[in-house]
Kinemage of the C-alpha trace (Angstrom):
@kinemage 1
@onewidth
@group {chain A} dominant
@subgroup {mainchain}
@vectorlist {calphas} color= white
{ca unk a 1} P 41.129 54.619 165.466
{ca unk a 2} L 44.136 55.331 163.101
{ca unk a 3} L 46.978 53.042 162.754
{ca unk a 4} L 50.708 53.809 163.366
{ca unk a 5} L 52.883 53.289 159.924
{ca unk a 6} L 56.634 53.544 160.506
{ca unk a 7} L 58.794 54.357 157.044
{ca unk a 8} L 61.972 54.931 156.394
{ca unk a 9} L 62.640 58.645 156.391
{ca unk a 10} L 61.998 60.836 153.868
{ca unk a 11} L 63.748 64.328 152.981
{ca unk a 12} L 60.762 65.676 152.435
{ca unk a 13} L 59.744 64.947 156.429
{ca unk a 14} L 62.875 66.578 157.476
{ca unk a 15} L 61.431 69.524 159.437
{ca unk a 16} L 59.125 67.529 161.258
{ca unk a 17} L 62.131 64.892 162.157
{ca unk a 18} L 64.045 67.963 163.503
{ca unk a 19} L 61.471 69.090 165.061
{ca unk a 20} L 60.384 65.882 167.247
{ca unk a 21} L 63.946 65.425 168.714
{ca unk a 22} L 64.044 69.170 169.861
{ca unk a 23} L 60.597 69.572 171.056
{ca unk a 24} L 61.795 66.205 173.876
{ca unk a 25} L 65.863 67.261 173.987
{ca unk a 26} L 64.170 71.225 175.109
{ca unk a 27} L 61.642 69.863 177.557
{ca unk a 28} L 64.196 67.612 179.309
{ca unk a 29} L 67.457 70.375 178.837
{ca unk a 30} L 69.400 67.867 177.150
{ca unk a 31} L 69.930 69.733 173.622
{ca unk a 32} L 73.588 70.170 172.770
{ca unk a 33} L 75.315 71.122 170.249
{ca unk a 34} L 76.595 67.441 169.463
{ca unk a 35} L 72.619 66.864 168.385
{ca unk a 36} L 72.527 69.073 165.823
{ca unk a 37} L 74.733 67.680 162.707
{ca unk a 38} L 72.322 64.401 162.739
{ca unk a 39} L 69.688 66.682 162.767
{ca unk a 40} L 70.365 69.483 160.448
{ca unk a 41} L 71.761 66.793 158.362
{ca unk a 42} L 70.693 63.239 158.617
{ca unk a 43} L 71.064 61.939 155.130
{ca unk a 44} L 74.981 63.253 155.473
{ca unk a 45} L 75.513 61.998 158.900
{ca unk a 46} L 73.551 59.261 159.449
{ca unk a 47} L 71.977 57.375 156.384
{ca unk a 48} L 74.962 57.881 154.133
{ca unk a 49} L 76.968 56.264 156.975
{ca unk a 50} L 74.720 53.074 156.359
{ca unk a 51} L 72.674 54.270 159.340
{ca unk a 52} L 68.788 54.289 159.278
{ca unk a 53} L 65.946 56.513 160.388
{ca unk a 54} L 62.560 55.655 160.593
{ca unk a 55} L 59.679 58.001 161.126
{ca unk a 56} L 55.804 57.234 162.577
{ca unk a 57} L 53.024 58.588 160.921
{ca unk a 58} L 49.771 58.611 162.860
{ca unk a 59} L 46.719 60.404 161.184
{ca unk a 60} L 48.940 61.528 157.899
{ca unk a 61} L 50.993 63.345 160.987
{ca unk a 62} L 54.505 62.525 161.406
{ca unk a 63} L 54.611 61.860 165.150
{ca unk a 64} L 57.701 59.629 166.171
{ca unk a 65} L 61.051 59.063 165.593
{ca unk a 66} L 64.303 56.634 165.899
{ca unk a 67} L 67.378 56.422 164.244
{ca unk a 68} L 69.841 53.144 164.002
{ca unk a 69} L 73.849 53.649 163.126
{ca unk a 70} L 76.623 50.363 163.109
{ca unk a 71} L 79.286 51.110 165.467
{ca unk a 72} L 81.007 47.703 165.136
{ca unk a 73} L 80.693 45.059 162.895
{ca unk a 74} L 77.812 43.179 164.798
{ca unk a 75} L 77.175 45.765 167.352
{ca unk a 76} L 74.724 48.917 166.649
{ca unk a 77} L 73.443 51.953 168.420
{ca unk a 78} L 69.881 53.451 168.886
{ca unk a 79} L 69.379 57.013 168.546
{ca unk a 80} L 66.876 59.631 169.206
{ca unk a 81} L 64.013 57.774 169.939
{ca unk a 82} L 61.558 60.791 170.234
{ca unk a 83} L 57.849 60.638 169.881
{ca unk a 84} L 55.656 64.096 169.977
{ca unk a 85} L 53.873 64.618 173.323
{ca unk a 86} L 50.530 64.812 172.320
{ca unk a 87} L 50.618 61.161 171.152
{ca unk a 88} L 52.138 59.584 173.843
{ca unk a 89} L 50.692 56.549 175.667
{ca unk a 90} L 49.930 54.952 172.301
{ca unk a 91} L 52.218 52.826 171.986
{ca unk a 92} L 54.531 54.602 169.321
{ca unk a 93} L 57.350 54.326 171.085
{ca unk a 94} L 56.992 50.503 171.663
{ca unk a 95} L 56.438 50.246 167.507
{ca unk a 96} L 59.161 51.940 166.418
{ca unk a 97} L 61.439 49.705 169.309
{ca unk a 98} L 59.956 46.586 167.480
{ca unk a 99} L 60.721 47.782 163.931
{ca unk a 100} L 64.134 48.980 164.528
{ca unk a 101} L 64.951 45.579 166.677
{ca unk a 102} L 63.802 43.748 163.803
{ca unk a 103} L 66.283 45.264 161.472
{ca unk a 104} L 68.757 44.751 163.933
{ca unk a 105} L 67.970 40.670 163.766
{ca unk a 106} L 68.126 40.903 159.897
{ca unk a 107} L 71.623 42.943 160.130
{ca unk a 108} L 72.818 39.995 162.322
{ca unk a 109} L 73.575 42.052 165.387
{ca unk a 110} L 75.047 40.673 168.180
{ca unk a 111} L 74.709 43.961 170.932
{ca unk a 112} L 72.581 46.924 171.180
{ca unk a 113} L 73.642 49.705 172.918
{ca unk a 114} L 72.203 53.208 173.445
{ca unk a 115} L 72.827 56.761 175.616
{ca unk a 116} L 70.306 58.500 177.234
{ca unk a 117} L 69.503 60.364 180.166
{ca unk a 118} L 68.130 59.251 183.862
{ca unk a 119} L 65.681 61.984 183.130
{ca unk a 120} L 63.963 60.233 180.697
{ca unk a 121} L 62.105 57.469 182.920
{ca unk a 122} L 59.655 56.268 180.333
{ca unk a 123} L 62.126 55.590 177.566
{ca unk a 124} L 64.394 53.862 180.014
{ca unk a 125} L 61.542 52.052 181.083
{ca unk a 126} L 60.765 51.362 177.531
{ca unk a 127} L 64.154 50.191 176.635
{ca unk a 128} L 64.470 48.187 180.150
{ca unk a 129} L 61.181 45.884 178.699
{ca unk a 130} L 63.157 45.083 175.817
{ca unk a 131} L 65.480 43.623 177.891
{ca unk a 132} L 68.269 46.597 177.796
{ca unk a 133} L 70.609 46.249 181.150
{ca unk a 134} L 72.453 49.495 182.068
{ca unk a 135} L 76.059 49.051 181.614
{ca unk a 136} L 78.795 51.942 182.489
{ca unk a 137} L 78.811 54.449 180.576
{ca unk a 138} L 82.760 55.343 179.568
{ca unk a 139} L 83.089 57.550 176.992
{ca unk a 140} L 80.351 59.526 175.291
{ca unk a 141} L 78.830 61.028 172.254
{ca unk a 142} L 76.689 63.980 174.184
{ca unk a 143} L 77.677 65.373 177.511
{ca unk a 144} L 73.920 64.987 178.600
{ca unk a 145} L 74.213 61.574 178.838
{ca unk a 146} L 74.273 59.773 182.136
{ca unk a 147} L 73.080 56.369 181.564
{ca unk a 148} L 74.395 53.862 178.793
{ca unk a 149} L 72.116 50.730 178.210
{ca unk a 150} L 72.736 47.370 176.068
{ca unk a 151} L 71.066 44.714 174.957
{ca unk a 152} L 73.056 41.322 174.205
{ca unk a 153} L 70.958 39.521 171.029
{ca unk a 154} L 73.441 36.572 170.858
């Protein structure tokens, strides 16, 4: 059996990071037009910005996604946490939750928060076994989303 490696993205993976966050944001109707500056441009929006984005390779294919950005000094925000369809139910998902909680430790954050959408039941699941608690959801970043979560490190 092949072994999941998460890395930090790579330019030269960009299609296929594109490309895993539509394939999920079509299936579920939640692709706006607020996705599609992090997507079309990560490096700009996102990892110049001192966020992060990791990608999963499985068999030399890159199959997963998530992406990490500070919002306050000790408080930080998951995004698109995506991984393709066909590789589902191994644990992908799980792995790149792990490696992107670790780097919250070593940042020192104190609060995780993230948006999603009450369509996405196994990613909420997911996020709930991390210990995520649903908190209201005020203002936010997409108009899809319905459900803001947080996780309280401290």
């Amino acid at each position: 059996m092949s072994e999941v490696h998460i890395a930090p993205y790579d330019p030269k993976y960009h299609q296929e990071y594109k490309n895993l966050s539509i394939e999920w944001l079509e299936k579920y109707d939640l692709l706006e037009e607020a996705d599609m500056p992090m997507l079309d441009h990560p490096k700009e929006v996102i990892l110049d910005q001192g966020g992060f984005i990791f990608l999963a390779h499985y068999d030399n294919t890159v199959v997963g996604t998530i992406g990490l950005i500070k919002i306050e000094e000790d408080c930080f925000e998951i995004l698109k946490l995506g991984v393709n369809e066909r590789y589902q139910g191994l644990g992908i998902g799980r792995k790149l939750m792990v490696h992107i909680l670790e780097l919250c430790n070593q940042l020192g954050a104190k609060k995780i928060v993230l948006e999603t959408n009450t369509k996405l039941v196994s990613a909420i699941k997911l996020y709930k076994s991390f210990g995520f608690m649903e908190i209201p959801l005020t203002e936010a970043l997409f108009l899809t989303a319905d459900c803001k979560m947080e996780l309280n490190i401290s």
